[in-house]
matplotlib code that plots the C-alpha trace (Angstrom):
import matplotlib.pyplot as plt

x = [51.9, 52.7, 48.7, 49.8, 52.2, 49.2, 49.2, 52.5, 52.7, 49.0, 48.0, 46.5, 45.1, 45.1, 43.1, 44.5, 48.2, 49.9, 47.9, 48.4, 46.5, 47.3, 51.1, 51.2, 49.3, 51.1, 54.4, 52.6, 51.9, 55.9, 57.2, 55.0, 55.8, 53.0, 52.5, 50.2, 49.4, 49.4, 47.1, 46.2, 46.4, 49.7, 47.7, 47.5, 50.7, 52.9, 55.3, 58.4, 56.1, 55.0, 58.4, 60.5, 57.4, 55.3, 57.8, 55.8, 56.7, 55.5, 59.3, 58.2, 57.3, 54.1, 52.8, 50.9, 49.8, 46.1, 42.9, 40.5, 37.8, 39.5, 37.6, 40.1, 42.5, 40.9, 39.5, 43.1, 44.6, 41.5, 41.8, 45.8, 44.5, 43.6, 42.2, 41.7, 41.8, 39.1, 40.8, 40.8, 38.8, 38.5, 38.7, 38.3, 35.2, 36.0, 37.0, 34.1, 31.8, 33.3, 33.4, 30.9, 30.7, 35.0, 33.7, 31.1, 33.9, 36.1, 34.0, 30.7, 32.1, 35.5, 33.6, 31.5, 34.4, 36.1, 33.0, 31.9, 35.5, 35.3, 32.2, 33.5, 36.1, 34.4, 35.5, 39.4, 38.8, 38.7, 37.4, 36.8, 37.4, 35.9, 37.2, 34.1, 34.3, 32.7, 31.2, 28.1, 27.4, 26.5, 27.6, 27.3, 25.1, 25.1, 25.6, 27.6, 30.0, 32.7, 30.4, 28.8, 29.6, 28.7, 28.2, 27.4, 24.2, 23.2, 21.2, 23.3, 22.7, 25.1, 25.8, 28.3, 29.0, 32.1, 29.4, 26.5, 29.8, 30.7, 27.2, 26.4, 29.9, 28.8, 25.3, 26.8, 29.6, 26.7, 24.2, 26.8, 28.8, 26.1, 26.2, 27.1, 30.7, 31.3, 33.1, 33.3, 33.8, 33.4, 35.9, 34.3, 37.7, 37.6, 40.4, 42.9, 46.6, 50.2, 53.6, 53.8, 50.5, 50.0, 47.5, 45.2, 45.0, 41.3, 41.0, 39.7, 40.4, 43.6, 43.8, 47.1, 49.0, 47.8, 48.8, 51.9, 53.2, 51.9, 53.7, 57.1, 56.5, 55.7, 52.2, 48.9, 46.9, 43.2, 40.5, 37.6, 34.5, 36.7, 38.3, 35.4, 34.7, 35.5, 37.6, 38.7, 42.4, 43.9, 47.5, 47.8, 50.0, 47.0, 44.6, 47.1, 47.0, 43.5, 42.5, 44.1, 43.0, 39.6, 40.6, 41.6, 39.5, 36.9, 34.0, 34.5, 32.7, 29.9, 30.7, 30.9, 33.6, 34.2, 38.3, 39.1, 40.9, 37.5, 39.2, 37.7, 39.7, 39.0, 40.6, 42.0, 43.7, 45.3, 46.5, 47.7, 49.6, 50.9, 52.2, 54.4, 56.9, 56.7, 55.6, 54.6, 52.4, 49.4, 45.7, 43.6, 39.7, 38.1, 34.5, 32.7, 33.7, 29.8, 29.5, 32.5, 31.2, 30.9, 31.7, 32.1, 34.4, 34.0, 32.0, 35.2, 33.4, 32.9, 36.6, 37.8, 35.8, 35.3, 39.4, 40.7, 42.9, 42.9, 45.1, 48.4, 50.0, 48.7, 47.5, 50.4, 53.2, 51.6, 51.6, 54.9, 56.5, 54.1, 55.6, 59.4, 59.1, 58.0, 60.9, 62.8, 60.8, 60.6, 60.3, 56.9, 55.7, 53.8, 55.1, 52.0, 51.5, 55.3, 54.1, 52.1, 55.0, 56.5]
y = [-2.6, -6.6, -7.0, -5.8, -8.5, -10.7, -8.9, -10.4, -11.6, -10.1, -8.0, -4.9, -2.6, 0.7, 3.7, 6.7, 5.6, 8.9, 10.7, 11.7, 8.7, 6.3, 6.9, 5.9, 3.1, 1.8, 2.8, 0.4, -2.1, -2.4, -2.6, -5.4, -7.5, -7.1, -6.3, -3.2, -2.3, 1.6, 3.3, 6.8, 9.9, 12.5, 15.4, 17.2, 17.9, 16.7, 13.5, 15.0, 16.2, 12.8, 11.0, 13.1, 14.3, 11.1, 8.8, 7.1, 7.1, 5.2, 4.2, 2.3, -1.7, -1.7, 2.0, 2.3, 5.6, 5.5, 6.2, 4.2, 4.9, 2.8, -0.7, -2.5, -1.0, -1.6, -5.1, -6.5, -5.3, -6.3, -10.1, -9.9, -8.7, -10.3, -7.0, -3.1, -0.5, 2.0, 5.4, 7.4, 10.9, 14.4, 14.7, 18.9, 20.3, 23.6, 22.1, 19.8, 22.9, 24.5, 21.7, 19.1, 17.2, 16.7, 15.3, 13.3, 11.8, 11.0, 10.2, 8.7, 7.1, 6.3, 3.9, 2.7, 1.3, -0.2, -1.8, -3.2, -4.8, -6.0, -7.2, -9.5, -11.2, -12.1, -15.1, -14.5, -10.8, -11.4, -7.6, -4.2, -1.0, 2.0, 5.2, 7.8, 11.0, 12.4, 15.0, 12.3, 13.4, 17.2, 20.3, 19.8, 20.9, 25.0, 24.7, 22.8, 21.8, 20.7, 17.9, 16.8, 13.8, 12.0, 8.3, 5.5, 4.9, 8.8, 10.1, 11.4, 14.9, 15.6, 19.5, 19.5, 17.7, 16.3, 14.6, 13.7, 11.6, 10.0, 9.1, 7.7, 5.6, 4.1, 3.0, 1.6, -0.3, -2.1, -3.0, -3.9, -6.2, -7.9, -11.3, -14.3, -14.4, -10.8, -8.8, -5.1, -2.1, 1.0, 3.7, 7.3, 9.4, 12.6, 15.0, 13.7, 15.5, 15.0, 15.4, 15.5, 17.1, 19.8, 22.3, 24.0, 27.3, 28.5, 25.7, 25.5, 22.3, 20.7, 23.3, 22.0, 22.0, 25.6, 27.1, 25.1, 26.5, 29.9, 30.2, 29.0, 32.0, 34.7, 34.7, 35.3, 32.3, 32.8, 31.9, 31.4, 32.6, 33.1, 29.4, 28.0, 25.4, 21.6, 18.5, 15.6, 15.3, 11.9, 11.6, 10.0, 7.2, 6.4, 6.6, 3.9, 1.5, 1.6, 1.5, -1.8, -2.9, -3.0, -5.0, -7.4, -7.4, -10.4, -8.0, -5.6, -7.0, -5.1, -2.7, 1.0, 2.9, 6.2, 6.6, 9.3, 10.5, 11.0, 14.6, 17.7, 20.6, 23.5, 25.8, 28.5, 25.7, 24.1, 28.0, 28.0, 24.7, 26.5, 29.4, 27.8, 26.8, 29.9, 32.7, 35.7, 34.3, 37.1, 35.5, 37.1, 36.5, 35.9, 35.2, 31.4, 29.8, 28.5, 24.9, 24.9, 22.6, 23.8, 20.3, 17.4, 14.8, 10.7, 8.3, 5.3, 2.8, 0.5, 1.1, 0.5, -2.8, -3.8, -3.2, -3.6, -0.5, 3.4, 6.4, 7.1, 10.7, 13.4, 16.2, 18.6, 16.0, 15.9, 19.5, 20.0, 17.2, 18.8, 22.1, 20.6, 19.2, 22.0, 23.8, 20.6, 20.7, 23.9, 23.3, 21.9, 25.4, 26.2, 29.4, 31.1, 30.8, 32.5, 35.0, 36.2, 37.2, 39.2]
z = [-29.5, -29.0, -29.8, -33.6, -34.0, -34.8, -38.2, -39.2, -42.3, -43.2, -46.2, -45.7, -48.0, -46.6, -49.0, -48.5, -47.5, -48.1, -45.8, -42.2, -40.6, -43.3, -43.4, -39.7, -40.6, -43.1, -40.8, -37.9, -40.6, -41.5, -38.2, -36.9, -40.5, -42.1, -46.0, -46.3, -49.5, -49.6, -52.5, -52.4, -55.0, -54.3, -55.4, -51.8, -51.3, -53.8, -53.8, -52.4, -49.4, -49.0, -49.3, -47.1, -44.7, -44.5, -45.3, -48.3, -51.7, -55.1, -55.3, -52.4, -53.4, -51.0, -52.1, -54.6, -56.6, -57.5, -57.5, -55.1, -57.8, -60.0, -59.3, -61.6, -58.8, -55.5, -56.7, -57.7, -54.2, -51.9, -53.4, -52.3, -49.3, -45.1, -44.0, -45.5, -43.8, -45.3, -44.4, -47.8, -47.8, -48.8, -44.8, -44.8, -43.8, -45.5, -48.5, -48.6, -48.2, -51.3, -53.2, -52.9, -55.6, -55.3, -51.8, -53.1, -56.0, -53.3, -50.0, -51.6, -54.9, -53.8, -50.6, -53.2, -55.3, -52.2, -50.4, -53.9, -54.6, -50.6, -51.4, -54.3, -52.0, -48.5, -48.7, -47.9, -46.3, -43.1, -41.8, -43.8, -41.3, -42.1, -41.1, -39.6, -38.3, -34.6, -37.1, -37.4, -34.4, -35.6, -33.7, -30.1, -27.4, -26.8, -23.2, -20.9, -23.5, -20.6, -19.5, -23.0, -24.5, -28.0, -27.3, -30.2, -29.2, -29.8, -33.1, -35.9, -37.1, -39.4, -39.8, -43.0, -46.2, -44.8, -42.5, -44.8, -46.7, -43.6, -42.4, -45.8, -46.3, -42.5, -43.8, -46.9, -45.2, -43.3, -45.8, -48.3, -45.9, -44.7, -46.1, -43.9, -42.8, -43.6, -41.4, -40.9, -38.1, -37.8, -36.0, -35.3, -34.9, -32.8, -33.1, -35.3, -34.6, -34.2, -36.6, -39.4, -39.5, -42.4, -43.1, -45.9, -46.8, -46.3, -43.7, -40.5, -39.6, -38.0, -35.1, -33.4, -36.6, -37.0, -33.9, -34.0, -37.6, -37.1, -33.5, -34.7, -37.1, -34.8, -36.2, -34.1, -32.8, -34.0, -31.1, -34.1, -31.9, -28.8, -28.9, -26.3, -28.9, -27.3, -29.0, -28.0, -29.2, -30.4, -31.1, -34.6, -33.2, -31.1, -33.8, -35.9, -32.6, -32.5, -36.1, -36.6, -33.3, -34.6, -37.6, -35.2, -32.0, -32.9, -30.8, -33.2, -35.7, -36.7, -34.3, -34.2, -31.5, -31.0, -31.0, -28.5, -25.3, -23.4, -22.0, -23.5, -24.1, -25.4, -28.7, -26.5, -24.1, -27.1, -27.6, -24.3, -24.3, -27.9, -25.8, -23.2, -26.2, -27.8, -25.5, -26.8, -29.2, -29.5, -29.3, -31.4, -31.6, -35.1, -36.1, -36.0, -39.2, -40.6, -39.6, -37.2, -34.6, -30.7, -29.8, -27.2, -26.4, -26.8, -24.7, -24.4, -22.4, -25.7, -27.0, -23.7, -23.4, -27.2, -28.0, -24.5, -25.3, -24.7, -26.0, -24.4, -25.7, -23.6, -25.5, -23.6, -24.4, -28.4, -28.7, -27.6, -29.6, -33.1, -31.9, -31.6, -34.7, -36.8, -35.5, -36.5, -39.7, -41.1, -44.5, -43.4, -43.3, -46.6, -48.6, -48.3, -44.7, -44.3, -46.7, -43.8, -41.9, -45.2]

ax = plt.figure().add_subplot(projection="3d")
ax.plot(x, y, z, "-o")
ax.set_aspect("equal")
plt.show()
């Protein structure tokens, strides 16, 4: 986007570089001249995952392996830095469930260690973003979830830990950037998806990059509760646009904006738009995973107005392209999940 070329010759700290939204970040970052400062932990995956699939590597002179709880860290690369972009998280809800205190490290005390080094250097930061989650929202109304929307005005009833983290980490961000001259915004993402998109065993989450890999494979497409559940799907090239968008906008400071498509769709249509590249694929119901939310797609009006922007992959062009490129891809695939097919 020309808009971006405004961050050319910026510094921009962005936690959680390796990952899927962070990469492309980071990716955005270098191709519009900035100098992003990538910091993240390669535990997920694994470095050579990261290099060849993300495209990010320590080798790399603006990557940076680390932890963002290390204040020593995060305080030496937020005074090199003109913006951060807050996007570093123990982001799966299943995981999070299991293991809440791992979530709490990384979601509660890693924010902590970031907005407190921020904090110390106001003066030449011009705008902290902090990456949310529609999960504030909670699960979703039971009924009419076509026409349900979650807007940024509505009461947040968080429904998971993965939530409770994200709720928290959006308080925080507020009353510790609050000072005079401070700057900060907040970006509630709906459904994050697009290559190079993996997933986690005992997941839930991630339901494109599910279907995807488990279709190339000849695998069943599991309709968890039927697949009536509604998202809002944003491509993660979107997500990247926007994110920095709202370091940059000057109205979105102090704001909070839901990042989404506006178009619900539900599970079994994402199946569906799964099928038409690889037909044949068998549907196969499964039981509600606890806490899976039912669901509801973004209010846009105060993106649309506050960042002058909106999304512009269309769910059926970003499945097929996540679907071409695991085919592309396949050593994307993890071992156990072809162990299924053995």
């Amino acid at each position: 986007m020309n808009r971006l070329a405004e961050l050319s010759g910026a510094t921009v700290t962005v936690t959680g570089g390796f990952g899927l939204v962070g990469s492309r970040i980071v990716h955005r970052l270098r191709a519009v001249g900035a100098k992003p400062l990538a910091v993240g932990r390669l535990d997920a995956y694994g470095s050579r995952i990261y290099s060849t699939l993300f495209g990010v590597s320590p080798a790399d002179s603006d990557v940076i392996a680390g932890d963002i709880t290390d204040f020593t860290l995060m305080d030496d690369l937020i005074s090199r830095s003109d913006y951060v972009v807050h996007a570093a998280a123990l982001a799966d809800v299943a995981e999070c469930t299991r293991s809440p205190m791992a979530a709490v490290q990384a979601n509660i005390a890693g924010t902590q260690t970031v907005l407190g080094a921020a904090a110390r250097h106001t003066r030449t930061l011009k705008r902290l973003v902090f990456v949310s989650s529609a999960s504030v929202y909670g699960l979703g109304p039971t009924s009419s979830l076509r026409t349900a929307r979650f807007s940024e005005e509505d009461p947040l009833a968080p429904a998971s830990v993965y939530a409770n983290t994200k709720v928290w980490g959006e308080h925080q961000t507020a009353l510790i950037l609050a000072g005079q001259g401070d700057s900060h915004a907040i970006v509630r993402y709906f459904s994050v998806y697009g290559e190079p998109q993996l997933i986690k065993e005992n997941s839930h989450s991630w339901v494109v990059a599910w279907y995807g890999m488990r279709a190339v494979l000849g695998l069943p497409l599991q309709l968890n509760g039927g697949g009536l559940q509604i998202r809002d799907f944003v491509h993660v090239d979107d997500i990247a646009d926007a994110t920095l968008l709202a370091a940059l906008a000057p109205r979105a400071h102090r704001s909070t904006i839901n990042i989404g498509s506006g178009r619900a769709t539900s599970i079994r249509e994402v199946a569906d738009l799964v099928r038409r590249h690889c037909p044949g694929s068998a549907l196969v119901r499964t039981p509600m995973p606890q806490g899976d939310p039912l669901g509801a797609c973004a209010t846009t009006t105060r993106m649309k107005d506050i960042l002058g922007w909106e999304p512009s992959v269309r769910i059926e062009d970003g499945v097929r392209q996540y679907v071409e490129w695991v085919r592309r891809t396949p050593e994307a695939i993890p071992r156990w999940l072809r162990d299924e097919c053995a």
